[in-house]
DRENZAMAR-553888 format. One record per residue: x, y, z of N, C-alpha, C in turn. Coordinates in steps of 0.2 Angstrom, whole numbers, plus 5000, padded with zeros to 4 digits. Atoms other than C-alpha are relative to their C-alpha. Layout:
// residues N
XYZXYZXYZ ...
// end
This chain:
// residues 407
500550044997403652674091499949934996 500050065003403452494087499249974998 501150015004401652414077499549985007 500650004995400152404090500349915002 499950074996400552264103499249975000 500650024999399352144109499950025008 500249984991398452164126500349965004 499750034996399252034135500850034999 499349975001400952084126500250105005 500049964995400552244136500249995008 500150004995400252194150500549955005 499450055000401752074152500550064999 499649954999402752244149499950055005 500649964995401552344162500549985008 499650034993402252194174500650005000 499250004998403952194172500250064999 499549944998404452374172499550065006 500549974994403152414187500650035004 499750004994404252374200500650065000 499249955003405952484190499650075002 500449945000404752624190499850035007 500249974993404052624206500450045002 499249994997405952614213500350064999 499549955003406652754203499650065001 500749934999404952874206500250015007 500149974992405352844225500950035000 499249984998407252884225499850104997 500049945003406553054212499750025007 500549994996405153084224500250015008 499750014992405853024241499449995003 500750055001403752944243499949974997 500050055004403552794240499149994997 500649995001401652824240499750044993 500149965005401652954229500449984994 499850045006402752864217499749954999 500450074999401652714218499350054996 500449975006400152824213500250044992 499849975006401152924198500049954994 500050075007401552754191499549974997 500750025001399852704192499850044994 500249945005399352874183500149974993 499750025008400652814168499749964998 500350065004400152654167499250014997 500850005002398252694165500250044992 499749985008399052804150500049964996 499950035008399852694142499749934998 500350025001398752574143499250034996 500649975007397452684132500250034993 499749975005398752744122500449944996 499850055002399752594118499949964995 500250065006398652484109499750034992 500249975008398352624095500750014997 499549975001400052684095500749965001 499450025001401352564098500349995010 499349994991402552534115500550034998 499449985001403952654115500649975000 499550045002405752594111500350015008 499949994994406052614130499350035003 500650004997404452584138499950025007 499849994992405152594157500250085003 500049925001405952784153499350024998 500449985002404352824145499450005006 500349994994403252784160500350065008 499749964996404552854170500150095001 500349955003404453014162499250045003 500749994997402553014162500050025006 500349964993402352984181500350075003 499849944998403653104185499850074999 500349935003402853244174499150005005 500750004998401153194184500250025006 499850004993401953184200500050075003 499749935001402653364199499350035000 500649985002400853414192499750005008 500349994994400153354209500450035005 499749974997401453424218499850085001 500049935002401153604212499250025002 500649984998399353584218499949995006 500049984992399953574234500550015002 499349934999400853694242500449965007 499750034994401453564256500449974996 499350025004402453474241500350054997 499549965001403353614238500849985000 499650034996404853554244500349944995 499950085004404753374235500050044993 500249985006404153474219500850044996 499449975001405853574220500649944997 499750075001406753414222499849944994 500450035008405753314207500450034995 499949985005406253454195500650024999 499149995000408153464198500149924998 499850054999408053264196499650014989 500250015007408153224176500049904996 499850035000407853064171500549964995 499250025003409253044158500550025002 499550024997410353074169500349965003 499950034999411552984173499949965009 500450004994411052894192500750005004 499650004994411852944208500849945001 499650044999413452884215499549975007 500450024995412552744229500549975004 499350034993413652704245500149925001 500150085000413352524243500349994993 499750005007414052424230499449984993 500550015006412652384217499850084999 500249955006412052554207499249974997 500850005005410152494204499450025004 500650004997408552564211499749965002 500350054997407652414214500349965005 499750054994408952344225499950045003 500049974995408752484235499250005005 500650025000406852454234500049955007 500050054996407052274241500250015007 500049974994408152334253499650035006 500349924997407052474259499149945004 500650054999405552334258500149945004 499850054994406452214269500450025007 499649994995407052304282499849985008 500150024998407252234297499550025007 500149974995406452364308499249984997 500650025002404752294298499949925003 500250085000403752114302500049964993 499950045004404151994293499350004993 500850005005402051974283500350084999 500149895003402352184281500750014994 499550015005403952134271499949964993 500250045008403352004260499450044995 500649975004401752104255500150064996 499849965004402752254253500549994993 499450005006404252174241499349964994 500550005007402652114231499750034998 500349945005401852254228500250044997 499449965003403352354227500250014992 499550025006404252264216499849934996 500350045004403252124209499350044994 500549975005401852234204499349985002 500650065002400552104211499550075004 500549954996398852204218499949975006 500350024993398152194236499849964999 500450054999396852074232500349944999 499650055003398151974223500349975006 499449994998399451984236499549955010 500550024994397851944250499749904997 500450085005397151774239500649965004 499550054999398951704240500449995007 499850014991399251714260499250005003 500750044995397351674265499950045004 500149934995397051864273499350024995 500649945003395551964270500450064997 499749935004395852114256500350065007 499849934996395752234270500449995005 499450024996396952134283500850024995 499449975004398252164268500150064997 499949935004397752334262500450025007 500049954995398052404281500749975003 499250035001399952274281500450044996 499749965004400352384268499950075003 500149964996399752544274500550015005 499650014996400552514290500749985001 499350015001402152464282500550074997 499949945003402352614274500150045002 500049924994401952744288500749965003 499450034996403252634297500850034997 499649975002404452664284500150095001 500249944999403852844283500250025008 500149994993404052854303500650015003 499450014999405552774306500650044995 499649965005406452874292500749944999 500050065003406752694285500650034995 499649995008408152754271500149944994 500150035006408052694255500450014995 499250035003409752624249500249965001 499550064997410852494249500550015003 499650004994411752444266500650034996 499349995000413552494265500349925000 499950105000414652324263500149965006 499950014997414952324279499349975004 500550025000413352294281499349934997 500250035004412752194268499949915003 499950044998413152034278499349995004 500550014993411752064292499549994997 500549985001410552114278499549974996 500150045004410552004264499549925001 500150054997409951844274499150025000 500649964998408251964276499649984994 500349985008407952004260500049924997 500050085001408351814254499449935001 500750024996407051744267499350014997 500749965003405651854261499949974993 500150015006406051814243499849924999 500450065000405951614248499549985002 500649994998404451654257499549974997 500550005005403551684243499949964995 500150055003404151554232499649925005 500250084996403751404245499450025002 500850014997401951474249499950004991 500250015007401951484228500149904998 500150115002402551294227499449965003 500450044996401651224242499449974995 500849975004399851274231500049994995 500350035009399451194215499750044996 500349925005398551364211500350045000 499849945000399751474214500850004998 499350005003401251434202500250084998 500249935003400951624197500750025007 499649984995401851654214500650015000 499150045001403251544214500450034993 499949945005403451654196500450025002 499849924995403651804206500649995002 499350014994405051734217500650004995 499450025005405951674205500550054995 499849965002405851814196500450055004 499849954993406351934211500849964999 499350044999407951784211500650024997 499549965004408551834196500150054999 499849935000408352014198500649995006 499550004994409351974214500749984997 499150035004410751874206500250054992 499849965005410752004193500350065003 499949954996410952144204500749975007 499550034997412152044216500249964998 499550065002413251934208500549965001 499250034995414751924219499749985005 500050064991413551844234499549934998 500250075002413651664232499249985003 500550024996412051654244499250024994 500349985006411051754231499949954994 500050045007411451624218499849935003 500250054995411151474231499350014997 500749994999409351544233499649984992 500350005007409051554213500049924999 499950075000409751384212499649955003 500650044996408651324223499550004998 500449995002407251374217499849994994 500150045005407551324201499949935001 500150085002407751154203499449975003 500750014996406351164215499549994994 500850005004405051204202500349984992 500050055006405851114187499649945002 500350074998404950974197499250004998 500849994998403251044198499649964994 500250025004402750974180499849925004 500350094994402750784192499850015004 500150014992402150844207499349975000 500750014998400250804202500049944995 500450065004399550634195499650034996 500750005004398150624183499550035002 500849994999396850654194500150055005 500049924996397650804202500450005006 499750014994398550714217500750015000 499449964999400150754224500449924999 499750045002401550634218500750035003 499349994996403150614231500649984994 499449995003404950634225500349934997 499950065001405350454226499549984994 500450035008403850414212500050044995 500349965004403850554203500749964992 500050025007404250524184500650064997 499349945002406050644181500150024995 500049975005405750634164499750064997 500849944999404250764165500550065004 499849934997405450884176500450054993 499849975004406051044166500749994999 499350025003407751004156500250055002 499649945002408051194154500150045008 499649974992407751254174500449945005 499650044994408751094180500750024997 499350025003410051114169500450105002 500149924996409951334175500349985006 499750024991410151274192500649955001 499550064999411451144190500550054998 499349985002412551274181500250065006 500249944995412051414196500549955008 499850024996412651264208500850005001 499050015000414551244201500250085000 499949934998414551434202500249995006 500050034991414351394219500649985004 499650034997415351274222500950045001 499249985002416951374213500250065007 500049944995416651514226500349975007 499850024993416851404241499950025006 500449964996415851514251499449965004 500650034999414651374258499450045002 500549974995412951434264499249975000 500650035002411051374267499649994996 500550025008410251414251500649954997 499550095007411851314242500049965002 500050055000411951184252499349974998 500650035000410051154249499850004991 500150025006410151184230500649965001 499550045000411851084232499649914999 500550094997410450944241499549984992 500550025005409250964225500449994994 499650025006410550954213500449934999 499850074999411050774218499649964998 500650025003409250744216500150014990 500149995010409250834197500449944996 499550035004410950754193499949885001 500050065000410250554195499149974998 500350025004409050464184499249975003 500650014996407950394197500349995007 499650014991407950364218500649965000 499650064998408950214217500850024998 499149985003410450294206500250065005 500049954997410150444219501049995003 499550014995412050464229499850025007 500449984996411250464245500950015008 499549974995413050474255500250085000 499749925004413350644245499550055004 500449974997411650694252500050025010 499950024994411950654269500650065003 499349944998413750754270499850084998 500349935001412750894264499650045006 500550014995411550884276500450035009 499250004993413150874291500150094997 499849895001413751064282499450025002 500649954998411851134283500049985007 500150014994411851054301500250065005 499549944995413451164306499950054998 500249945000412751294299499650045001 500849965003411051324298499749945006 500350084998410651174313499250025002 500750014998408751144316499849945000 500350065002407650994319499749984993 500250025005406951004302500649964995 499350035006408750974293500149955002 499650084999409050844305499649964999 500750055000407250754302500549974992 499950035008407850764281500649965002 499550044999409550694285499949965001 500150064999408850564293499749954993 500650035005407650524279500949984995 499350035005409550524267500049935003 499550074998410450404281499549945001 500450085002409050264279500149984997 499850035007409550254262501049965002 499350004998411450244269500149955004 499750054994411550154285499549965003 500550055002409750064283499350065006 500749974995407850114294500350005007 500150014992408450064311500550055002 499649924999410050214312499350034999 500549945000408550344305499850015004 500649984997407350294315500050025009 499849984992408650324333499950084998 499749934999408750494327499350014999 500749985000407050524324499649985006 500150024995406650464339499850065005 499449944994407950574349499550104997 500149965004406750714336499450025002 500950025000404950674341500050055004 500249974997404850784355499850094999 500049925004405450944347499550004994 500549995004404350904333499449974997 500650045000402850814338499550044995 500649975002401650954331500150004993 499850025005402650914315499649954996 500450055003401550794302500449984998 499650065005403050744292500449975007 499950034998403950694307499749955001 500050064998402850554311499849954994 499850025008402650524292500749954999 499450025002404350494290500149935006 500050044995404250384308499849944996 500450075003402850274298500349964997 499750075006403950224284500749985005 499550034998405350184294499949955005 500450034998404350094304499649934997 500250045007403550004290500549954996 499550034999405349954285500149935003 499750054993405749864300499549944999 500750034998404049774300499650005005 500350004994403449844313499250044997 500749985005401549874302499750065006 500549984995400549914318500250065004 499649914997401650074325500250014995 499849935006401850134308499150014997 500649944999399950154307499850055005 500149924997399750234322500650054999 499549965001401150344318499550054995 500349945004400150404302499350035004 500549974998398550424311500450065006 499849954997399750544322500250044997 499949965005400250614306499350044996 501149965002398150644301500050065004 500349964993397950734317500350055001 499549955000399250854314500250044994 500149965005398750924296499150004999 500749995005397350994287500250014994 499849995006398151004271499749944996 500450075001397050894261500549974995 499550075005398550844247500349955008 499550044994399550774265499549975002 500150034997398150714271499649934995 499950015002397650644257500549914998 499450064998399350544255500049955006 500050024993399350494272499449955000 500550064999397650394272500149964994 499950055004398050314255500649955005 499450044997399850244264499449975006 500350024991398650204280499749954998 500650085002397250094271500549964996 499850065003398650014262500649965003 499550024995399749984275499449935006 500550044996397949904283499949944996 500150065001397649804270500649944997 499450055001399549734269500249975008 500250054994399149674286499549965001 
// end
Protein backbone atom coordinates (compact mmCIF):
# COMPACT_ATOMS: atom_id res chain seq x y z
CA UNK A 1 0.00 0.00 0.00
CA UNK A 2 1.13 3.26 -0.64
CA UNK A 3 1.14 6.49 2.45
CA UNK A 4 -2.69 7.86 2.84
CA UNK A 5 -3.59 9.84 -0.25
CA UNK A 6 -5.52 13.00 -0.19
CA UNK A 7 -9.30 13.16 -0.77
CA UNK A 8 -9.20 14.80 -3.98
CA UNK A 9 -6.17 12.49 -4.98
CA UNK A 10 -8.69 9.78 -4.39
CA UNK A 11 -11.25 10.81 -6.05
CA UNK A 12 -9.28 11.50 -9.27
CA UNK A 13 -8.38 7.67 -9.05
CA UNK A 14 -12.24 6.87 -8.14
CA UNK A 15 -12.70 8.64 -11.69
CA UNK A 16 -10.42 7.29 -13.88
CA UNK A 17 -10.79 3.70 -13.18
CA UNK A 18 -14.87 3.76 -12.82
CA UNK A 19 -15.48 3.43 -16.35
CA UNK A 20 -12.45 0.15 -16.69
CA UNK A 21 -14.37 -1.34 -13.88
CA UNK A 22 -17.72 -1.03 -14.82
CA UNK A 23 -16.66 -2.56 -18.49
CA UNK A 24 -14.89 -5.48 -17.18
CA UNK A 25 -17.79 -6.31 -14.26
CA UNK A 26 -20.13 -6.25 -17.34
CA UNK A 27 -18.13 -8.64 -19.60
CA UNK A 28 -17.63 -11.02 -15.77
CA UNK A 29 -21.31 -10.34 -15.03
CA UNK A 30 -22.98 -10.15 -18.41
CA UNK A 31 -25.23 -6.92 -16.36
CA UNK A 32 -24.46 -3.90 -16.92
CA UNK A 33 -26.68 -2.83 -13.91
CA UNK A 34 -25.51 -5.05 -11.65
CA UNK A 35 -21.94 -4.33 -12.58
CA UNK A 36 -22.73 -0.60 -12.20
CA UNK A 37 -24.02 -1.35 -8.69
CA UNK A 38 -20.93 -3.81 -7.52
CA UNK A 39 -18.65 -0.97 -8.59
CA UNK A 40 -20.49 1.33 -6.62
CA UNK A 41 -20.49 -1.08 -3.55
CA UNK A 42 -16.32 -1.00 -4.07
CA UNK A 43 -16.04 2.40 -4.47
CA UNK A 44 -18.00 3.28 -1.23
CA UNK A 45 -15.26 0.81 0.38
CA UNK A 46 -12.57 2.17 -0.71
CA UNK A 47 -13.38 5.33 -0.05
CA UNK A 48 -13.66 4.49 3.74
CA UNK A 49 -10.82 2.49 3.75
CA UNK A 50 -8.33 4.34 1.55
CA UNK A 51 -7.67 7.48 3.29
CA UNK A 52 -6.50 5.32 6.54
CA UNK A 53 -4.83 2.79 4.70
CA UNK A 54 -3.22 3.75 1.60
CA UNK A 55 -4.49 3.12 -2.42
CA UNK A 56 -3.39 -0.23 -3.50
CA UNK A 57 -0.57 -0.79 -6.00
CA UNK A 58 -3.34 -1.64 -8.57
CA UNK A 59 -6.26 0.26 -7.59
CA UNK A 60 -8.50 -0.77 -10.73
CA UNK A 61 -7.84 -4.79 -9.95
CA UNK A 62 -8.55 -4.01 -6.37
CA UNK A 63 -11.93 -2.57 -7.00
CA UNK A 64 -12.42 -5.23 -9.50
CA UNK A 65 -11.85 -7.79 -7.16
CA UNK A 66 -14.07 -6.12 -4.40
CA UNK A 67 -17.25 -5.75 -6.74
CA UNK A 68 -16.79 -8.99 -8.05
CA UNK A 69 -16.78 -10.72 -4.51
CA UNK A 70 -19.95 -8.49 -3.77
CA UNK A 71 -21.60 -9.13 -6.81
CA UNK A 72 -21.36 -12.90 -6.43
CA UNK A 73 -22.56 -12.18 -2.65
CA UNK A 74 -25.77 -10.79 -4.11
CA UNK A 75 -25.95 -13.19 -6.57
CA UNK A 76 -26.11 -16.14 -4.00
CA UNK A 77 -29.00 -14.19 -2.33
CA UNK A 78 -31.00 -14.76 -5.16
CA UNK A 79 -31.77 -17.82 -6.52
CA UNK A 80 -32.72 -16.18 -10.01
CA UNK A 81 -28.87 -15.24 -10.26
CA UNK A 82 -27.81 -18.64 -10.10
CA UNK A 83 -26.88 -18.88 -13.28
CA UNK A 84 -24.75 -15.50 -13.57
CA UNK A 85 -23.37 -16.57 -10.00
CA UNK A 86 -22.04 -19.72 -11.87
CA UNK A 87 -20.65 -17.79 -14.48
CA UNK A 88 -18.99 -14.83 -12.08
CA UNK A 89 -17.09 -17.70 -10.09
CA UNK A 90 -15.52 -19.51 -13.15
CA UNK A 91 -14.40 -15.75 -14.40
CA UNK A 92 -10.96 -14.87 -12.41
CA UNK A 93 -9.71 -11.72 -12.59
CA UNK A 94 -6.04 -12.52 -13.08
CA UNK A 95 -6.56 -14.06 -15.83
CA UNK A 96 -5.59 -13.64 -18.71
CA UNK A 97 -8.71 -11.70 -20.95
CA UNK A 98 -10.58 -13.56 -23.62
CA UNK A 99 -9.69 -13.94 -27.20
CA UNK A 100 -12.32 -10.87 -28.60
CA UNK A 101 -13.36 -11.18 -32.39
CA UNK A 102 -12.68 -7.71 -32.99
CA UNK A 103 -9.37 -6.40 -33.25
CA UNK A 104 -8.66 -4.26 -30.02
CA UNK A 105 -8.54 -6.69 -26.75
CA UNK A 106 -9.94 -3.97 -24.09
CA UNK A 107 -13.19 -3.86 -22.21
CA UNK A 108 -13.99 -0.48 -22.46
CA UNK A 109 -13.92 -0.48 -26.00
CA UNK A 110 -16.35 -2.89 -25.95
CA UNK A 111 -18.18 -0.76 -23.32
CA UNK A 112 -18.43 2.20 -25.95
CA UNK A 113 -19.27 0.07 -28.55
CA UNK A 114 -22.05 -1.51 -26.64
CA UNK A 115 -23.08 2.38 -25.44
CA UNK A 116 -23.21 3.53 -28.86
CA UNK A 117 -24.95 1.20 -30.53
CA UNK A 118 -26.91 2.17 -33.30
CA UNK A 119 -30.17 0.34 -32.46
CA UNK A 120 -30.11 3.30 -29.44
CA UNK A 121 -31.13 7.26 -29.73
CA UNK A 122 -28.63 9.13 -30.15
CA UNK A 123 -29.38 11.49 -26.22
CA UNK A 124 -29.62 7.52 -24.92
CA UNK A 125 -25.93 7.16 -26.26
CA UNK A 126 -24.41 10.14 -25.12
CA UNK A 127 -25.83 9.76 -21.36
CA UNK A 128 -24.91 6.27 -21.49
CA UNK A 129 -21.05 6.60 -22.65
CA UNK A 130 -20.99 9.06 -19.74
CA UNK A 131 -22.11 7.30 -17.17
CA UNK A 132 -20.59 4.30 -18.37
CA UNK A 133 -17.41 5.20 -19.07
CA UNK A 134 -16.97 8.70 -17.84
CA UNK A 135 -18.22 7.95 -14.46
CA UNK A 136 -20.20 11.34 -14.36
CA UNK A 137 -23.65 10.85 -12.19
CA UNK A 138 -27.17 11.48 -13.35
CA UNK A 139 -27.57 14.87 -12.02
CA UNK A 140 -24.20 15.76 -13.51
CA UNK A 141 -24.89 14.19 -16.96
CA UNK A 142 -28.64 16.13 -16.58
CA UNK A 143 -27.02 19.81 -15.68
CA UNK A 144 -24.86 19.48 -18.84
CA UNK A 145 -27.78 18.77 -21.58
CA UNK A 146 -30.44 21.16 -19.74
CA UNK A 147 -32.99 17.90 -18.88
CA UNK A 148 -34.47 17.47 -15.59
CA UNK A 149 -32.72 14.73 -13.29
CA UNK A 150 -35.45 12.56 -13.81
CA UNK A 151 -35.76 13.12 -17.89
CA UNK A 152 -32.15 11.53 -17.64
CA UNK A 153 -32.40 8.94 -14.92
CA UNK A 154 -35.43 7.40 -17.06
CA UNK A 155 -32.72 8.02 -20.83
CA UNK A 156 -30.57 5.83 -18.94
CA UNK A 157 -32.97 3.31 -17.53
CA UNK A 158 -34.54 2.95 -20.94
CA UNK A 159 -31.30 2.56 -22.46
CA UNK A 160 -30.26 -0.13 -20.69
CA UNK A 161 -33.63 -2.18 -20.77
CA UNK A 162 -33.10 -1.65 -24.47
CA UNK A 163 -29.78 -3.10 -24.48
CA UNK A 164 -31.22 -5.78 -22.16
CA UNK A 165 -34.16 -6.25 -24.80
CA UNK A 166 -32.53 -6.14 -27.76
CA UNK A 167 -29.67 -8.65 -26.64
CA UNK A 168 -27.54 -5.56 -27.72
CA UNK A 169 -24.06 -7.71 -27.31
CA UNK A 170 -21.34 -6.20 -25.78
CA UNK A 171 -18.17 -6.54 -28.01
CA UNK A 172 -16.28 -5.00 -30.43
CA UNK A 173 -17.83 -5.25 -34.19
CA UNK A 174 -15.68 -7.58 -36.27
CA UNK A 175 -13.46 -5.53 -38.83
CA UNK A 176 -15.73 -6.01 -41.22
CA UNK A 177 -17.75 -4.07 -39.34
CA UNK A 178 -15.84 -1.59 -37.82
CA UNK A 179 -16.36 0.82 -40.67
CA UNK A 180 -20.15 1.42 -40.21
CA UNK A 181 -19.66 1.63 -36.47
CA UNK A 182 -16.88 3.86 -35.57
CA UNK A 183 -18.40 7.18 -37.15
CA UNK A 184 -21.12 6.39 -34.24
CA UNK A 185 -19.23 6.19 -31.54
CA UNK A 186 -16.93 9.26 -32.85
CA UNK A 187 -20.12 11.46 -33.06
CA UNK A 188 -21.23 10.80 -29.50
CA UNK A 189 -17.79 11.41 -28.21
CA UNK A 190 -17.73 14.96 -30.27
CA UNK A 191 -21.09 15.54 -29.02
CA UNK A 192 -19.99 15.86 -25.64
CA UNK A 193 -16.96 17.85 -26.29
CA UNK A 194 -18.94 20.72 -28.28
CA UNK A 195 -21.88 20.95 -25.75
CA UNK A 196 -18.51 21.10 -23.25
CA UNK A 197 -16.81 23.88 -25.34
CA UNK A 198 -19.92 25.89 -26.42
CA UNK A 199 -20.41 26.67 -22.31
CA UNK A 200 -18.04 28.72 -20.32
CA UNK A 201 -19.26 26.43 -17.28
CA UNK A 202 -18.82 23.42 -18.55
CA UNK A 203 -15.04 22.93 -19.42
CA UNK A 204 -15.35 19.71 -16.98
CA UNK A 205 -17.22 18.29 -20.08
CA UNK A 206 -15.15 19.01 -22.85
CA UNK A 207 -12.45 17.14 -20.27
CA UNK A 208 -14.61 14.05 -20.45
CA UNK A 209 -14.49 13.99 -24.26
CA UNK A 210 -11.15 14.41 -24.65
CA UNK A 211 -10.56 12.12 -22.30
CA UNK A 212 -12.90 9.43 -24.01
CA UNK A 213 -10.44 10.62 -27.21
CA UNK A 214 -7.65 9.53 -26.01
CA UNK A 215 -8.88 6.40 -24.61
CA UNK A 216 -10.14 5.97 -28.15
CA UNK A 217 -6.86 6.70 -29.85
CA UNK A 218 -5.31 4.56 -27.39
CA UNK A 219 -7.41 1.59 -27.93
CA UNK A 220 -7.59 2.22 -31.75
CA UNK A 221 -4.55 3.41 -33.20
CA UNK A 222 -4.63 2.10 -36.79
CA UNK A 223 -8.06 4.43 -37.40
CA UNK A 224 -6.80 7.59 -38.76
CA UNK A 225 -10.40 9.09 -38.03
CA UNK A 226 -9.98 8.19 -34.27
CA UNK A 227 -6.95 10.43 -34.22
CA UNK A 228 -8.70 13.10 -36.60
CA UNK A 229 -11.26 13.55 -33.72
CA UNK A 230 -8.42 13.75 -30.84
CA UNK A 231 -6.85 16.35 -33.02
CA UNK A 232 -9.61 18.20 -33.26
CA UNK A 233 -10.42 18.60 -30.25
CA UNK A 234 -7.23 19.30 -29.11
CA UNK A 235 -6.48 22.26 -30.87
CA UNK A 236 -10.09 23.23 -30.17
CA UNK A 237 -9.67 23.65 -26.57
CA UNK A 238 -6.05 24.88 -26.52
CA UNK A 239 -8.02 28.02 -27.62
CA UNK A 240 -10.50 28.20 -24.73
CA UNK A 241 -7.79 30.19 -22.49
CA UNK A 242 -8.81 33.35 -25.39
CA UNK A 243 -12.13 32.62 -25.88
CA UNK A 244 -13.33 35.10 -22.97
CA UNK A 245 -12.33 38.82 -22.41
CA UNK A 246 -11.84 40.33 -18.97
CA UNK A 247 -15.24 40.78 -18.37
CA UNK A 248 -16.31 37.30 -19.26
CA UNK A 249 -17.35 38.08 -22.98
CA UNK A 250 -16.76 35.80 -25.68
CA UNK A 251 -13.64 36.71 -27.93
CA UNK A 252 -13.83 35.65 -31.89
CA UNK A 253 -11.00 33.83 -33.58
CA UNK A 254 -9.98 36.66 -35.63
CA UNK A 255 -9.19 38.89 -32.16
CA UNK A 256 -8.36 36.40 -29.91
CA UNK A 257 -4.79 36.87 -28.58
CA UNK A 258 -2.69 33.06 -29.71
CA UNK A 259 -0.31 33.84 -27.40
CA UNK A 260 -2.83 32.85 -24.37
CA UNK A 261 -3.74 29.48 -26.48
CA UNK A 262 -2.16 26.18 -24.83
CA UNK A 263 1.62 25.50 -26.39
CA UNK A 264 1.28 21.82 -25.06
CA UNK A 265 -2.38 20.88 -26.68
CA UNK A 266 -1.42 22.71 -29.97
CA UNK A 267 1.54 21.30 -30.30
CA UNK A 268 -0.49 17.53 -29.27
CA UNK A 269 -2.75 18.17 -31.99
CA UNK A 270 -0.27 19.39 -34.54
CA UNK A 271 1.69 16.20 -34.04
CA UNK A 272 -1.77 13.99 -34.06
CA UNK A 273 -2.35 15.95 -37.41
CA UNK A 274 0.98 14.65 -39.48
CA UNK A 275 -0.02 11.34 -38.17
CA UNK A 276 -2.69 11.97 -40.22
CA UNK A 277 -1.60 13.31 -42.86
CA UNK A 278 1.11 10.16 -43.26
CA UNK A 279 -1.73 7.73 -43.38
CA UNK A 280 -3.43 9.39 -46.33
CA UNK A 281 -6.65 8.18 -45.24
CA UNK A 282 -8.58 11.65 -45.47
CA UNK A 283 -11.69 11.99 -43.32
CA UNK A 284 -13.98 14.64 -41.50
CA UNK A 285 -12.63 14.83 -38.13
CA UNK A 286 -8.91 15.30 -40.12
CA UNK A 287 -9.75 17.41 -42.44
CA UNK A 288 -11.39 19.59 -39.64
CA UNK A 289 -8.43 19.26 -37.25
CA UNK A 290 -6.28 19.58 -40.73
CA UNK A 291 -8.61 23.18 -40.81
CA UNK A 292 -7.54 24.10 -37.00
CA UNK A 293 -4.19 23.19 -37.59
CA UNK A 294 -3.57 25.94 -40.12
CA UNK A 295 -5.15 28.19 -37.65
CA UNK A 296 -2.57 26.87 -34.68
CA UNK A 297 0.33 26.77 -37.28
CA UNK A 298 0.23 30.99 -38.04
CA UNK A 299 0.88 33.70 -35.55
CA UNK A 300 -2.15 35.83 -36.18
CA UNK A 301 -5.28 36.09 -38.87
CA UNK A 302 -3.35 37.89 -41.30
CA UNK A 303 -0.25 35.39 -41.48
CA UNK A 304 -3.41 32.63 -41.56
CA UNK A 305 -2.79 30.53 -45.29
CA UNK A 306 -6.42 31.10 -46.09
CA UNK A 307 -5.92 29.14 -49.67
CA UNK A 308 -4.81 26.09 -47.70
CA UNK A 309 -7.99 26.60 -45.75
CA UNK A 310 -10.12 26.82 -48.58
CA UNK A 311 -8.74 23.49 -50.37
CA UNK A 312 -9.48 21.75 -47.15
CA UNK A 313 -12.75 22.96 -47.09
CA UNK A 314 -13.35 21.48 -51.12
CA UNK A 315 -12.05 17.66 -49.37
CA UNK A 316 -14.59 18.06 -46.28
CA UNK A 317 -17.12 19.21 -49.19
CA UNK A 318 -16.56 15.94 -51.12
CA UNK A 319 -16.84 14.24 -48.31
CA UNK A 320 -18.85 15.19 -45.63
CA UNK A 321 -20.93 17.94 -47.98
CA UNK A 322 -23.44 20.07 -45.97
CA UNK A 323 -24.41 23.73 -45.92
CA UNK A 324 -22.62 24.38 -42.74
CA UNK A 325 -19.09 23.52 -44.49
CA UNK A 326 -19.96 25.53 -47.27
CA UNK A 327 -21.17 28.70 -45.18
CA UNK A 328 -17.27 28.14 -43.42
CA UNK A 329 -15.69 27.93 -46.79
CA UNK A 330 -17.20 30.79 -47.70
CA UNK A 331 -16.04 32.83 -44.59
CA UNK A 332 -12.09 31.22 -45.93
CA UNK A 333 -12.77 32.35 -49.69
CA UNK A 334 -13.45 36.18 -48.59
CA UNK A 335 -9.97 36.04 -47.37
CA UNK A 336 -8.88 34.58 -50.94
CA UNK A 337 -11.03 35.92 -53.70
CA UNK A 338 -12.42 39.12 -51.62
CA UNK A 339 -16.46 39.74 -49.87
CA UNK A 340 -18.19 39.90 -53.21
CA UNK A 341 -17.19 35.72 -54.29
CA UNK A 342 -18.41 34.89 -50.40
CA UNK A 343 -21.07 36.67 -50.39
CA UNK A 344 -22.74 34.74 -54.02
CA UNK A 345 -22.22 31.66 -52.23
CA UNK A 346 -23.84 32.66 -49.18
CA UNK A 347 -26.50 33.93 -50.97
CA UNK A 348 -27.04 30.69 -53.13
CA UNK A 349 -27.03 29.27 -48.88
CA UNK A 350 -29.72 31.63 -47.25
CA UNK A 351 -32.52 29.58 -47.99
CA UNK A 352 -31.28 26.18 -46.58
CA UNK A 353 -30.00 28.15 -43.59
CA UNK A 354 -32.21 31.00 -42.88
CA UNK A 355 -32.89 29.59 -39.23
CA UNK A 356 -29.09 29.59 -38.92
CA UNK A 357 -27.82 32.94 -36.89
CA UNK A 358 -24.35 32.53 -38.11
CA UNK A 359 -25.50 32.62 -41.61
CA UNK A 360 -26.81 35.91 -41.52
CA UNK A 361 -23.75 36.97 -39.22
CA UNK A 362 -21.39 35.97 -41.62
CA UNK A 363 -23.88 37.79 -44.34
CA UNK A 364 -23.45 41.18 -42.11
CA UNK A 365 -19.74 41.23 -42.23
CA UNK A 366 -19.57 40.67 -45.99
CA UNK A 367 -21.80 42.99 -46.36
CA UNK A 368 -20.10 45.54 -44.15
CA UNK A 369 -17.05 44.90 -46.55
CA UNK A 370 -18.70 45.91 -49.47
CA UNK A 371 -20.27 49.01 -47.89
CA UNK A 372 -23.20 48.18 -48.03
CA UNK A 373 -23.80 49.38 -43.89
CA UNK A 374 -27.67 49.33 -44.00
CA UNK A 375 -28.19 45.50 -45.30
CA UNK A 376 -25.58 44.52 -43.05
CA UNK A 377 -27.60 45.70 -40.16
CA UNK A 378 -30.56 44.26 -41.01
CA UNK A 379 -28.88 41.08 -41.56
CA UNK A 380 -27.58 41.21 -37.81
CA UNK A 381 -30.96 42.05 -36.55
CA UNK A 382 -31.96 38.81 -38.59
CA UNK A 383 -29.06 37.24 -36.77
CA UNK A 384 -30.82 38.51 -33.15
CA UNK A 385 -33.91 36.95 -34.02
CA UNK A 386 -32.52 33.75 -34.58
CA UNK A 387 -30.65 33.07 -31.14
CA UNK A 388 -30.94 33.13 -27.65
CA UNK A 389 -27.63 32.50 -26.63
CA UNK A 390 -26.67 35.48 -24.80
CA UNK A 391 -22.66 35.32 -25.67
CA UNK A 392 -23.96 35.41 -29.71
CA UNK A 393 -26.35 37.65 -28.88
CA UNK A 394 -24.38 39.60 -27.10
CA UNK A 395 -21.60 39.97 -29.99
CA UNK A 396 -24.10 40.50 -32.34
CA UNK A 397 -25.60 43.88 -30.71
CA UNK A 398 -22.15 45.23 -29.95
CA UNK A 399 -21.17 44.77 -34.05
CA UNK A 400 -25.03 46.36 -34.68
CA UNK A 401 -24.64 49.66 -32.46
CA UNK A 402 -21.24 50.01 -33.92
CA UNK A 403 -21.96 49.38 -37.26
CA UNK A 404 -24.90 52.26 -36.31
CA UNK A 405 -22.67 54.54 -35.08
CA UNK A 406 -20.16 54.02 -38.10
CA UNK A 407 -23.04 55.24 -40.15
Amino acid sequence: MTPAPSSAAITRIVTEEYGRCVATLTRVLGDIDLAEDAVQDALTVALTRWPDEGVPPNPGGWIVTTARRRAIDRLRRDAVGRDKEARAAREEPEQDEPEEGGPVHDDRLRMIFTCCHPALALPARVALTLRLLGGLETPEIARAFLVPEATMAQRIVRAKNKIRAARIPYRVPHDADLPDRVPGVLAVVYLVFTEGHATATRDDLAAEAIRLGRLLAELMPDEPEVLGLLALMLLTEARRPARRAADGSRVLLADQDRARWDAGLVAEGLDLVRRCLRRDAPGPYQLQAAINAVHASAPDTASTDWAQIVALHDQLLALAPSPTVALNRAVALAETAGPAAALTIVEQLAERLDRYHLLHAVRADLLARLGRGEEARDALDAALARTEDPDDRALLTARRDASGRAG
